[in-house]
C-alpha angles and dihedrals in degrees: 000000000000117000113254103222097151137040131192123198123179114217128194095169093247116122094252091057082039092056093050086039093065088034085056083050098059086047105051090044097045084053094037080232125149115264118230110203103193126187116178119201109226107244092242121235103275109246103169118125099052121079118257106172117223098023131112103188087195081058094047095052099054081050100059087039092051099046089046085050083056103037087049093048096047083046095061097030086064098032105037099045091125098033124078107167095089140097126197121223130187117195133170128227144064101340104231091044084054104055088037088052094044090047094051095045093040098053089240111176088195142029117200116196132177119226120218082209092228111172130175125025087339086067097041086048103040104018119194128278090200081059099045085060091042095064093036117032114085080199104097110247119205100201127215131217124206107237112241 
């Protein structure tokens, strides 16, 4: 069995990336391996082009990377307190090209993603990014559930 010296985990703040946050955590401490907390920022939809008043998008997108910069500082700042082995990295694009790029650049041996668990008409409209990696990563993904 290949050895697990980095772990990557995607956060988007919400409790399910939370859950397979905590879950990364007890994996990368368990192997003594380093912990890769990844956000991506969703490339937004581009609207340049039509006419919004009153918005620089310019503006808007130092905004969004600014306040993930915060929200990802005050994250590790209260759930890595006892662990030092990690590194944060905030990255923009599509979010499953984005895990599967940072784990492939980053020499990660595993990814660990939490699943919302959508079914139905939510998962055709809005599909899932933890599948998406599944099918294309060659990185192995342990996937998460939120519990009920």
């Amino acid at each position: 069995m290949k050895k697990i010296s980095t772990v990557l985990t995607a956060i988007d703040f919400s409790d399910s990336s939370d859950n397979a946050f905590q879950m990364a955590l007890s994996l990368a401490k368990s192997f003594s391996a380093k912990l890769l907390v990844l956000h991506v920022i969703n490339e937004p939809v581009n609207l340049r082009g039509f006419y919004v008043p009153h918005i620089s998008f310019e503006k808007l997108e130092e905004e969004i990377e600014e306040g993930a910069q915060k929200m990802m500082e005050s994250f590790c700042r209260s759930n890595l307190v006892d662990f030092t082995d990690y590194e944060c990295l905030i990255v923009a694009g599509l979010p499953y090209e984005q895990i599967i790029k940072q784990a492939e650049e980053k020499s990660a041996d595993l990814i660990v993603l939490g699943t919302h668990g959508r079914t139905g008409i939510d998962h055709v409209l809005f599909g899932s990014t933890a599948e998406k990696v599944v099918r294309k990563s060659d990185v192995p993904v342990l996937t998460v559930k939120l519990g009920e």
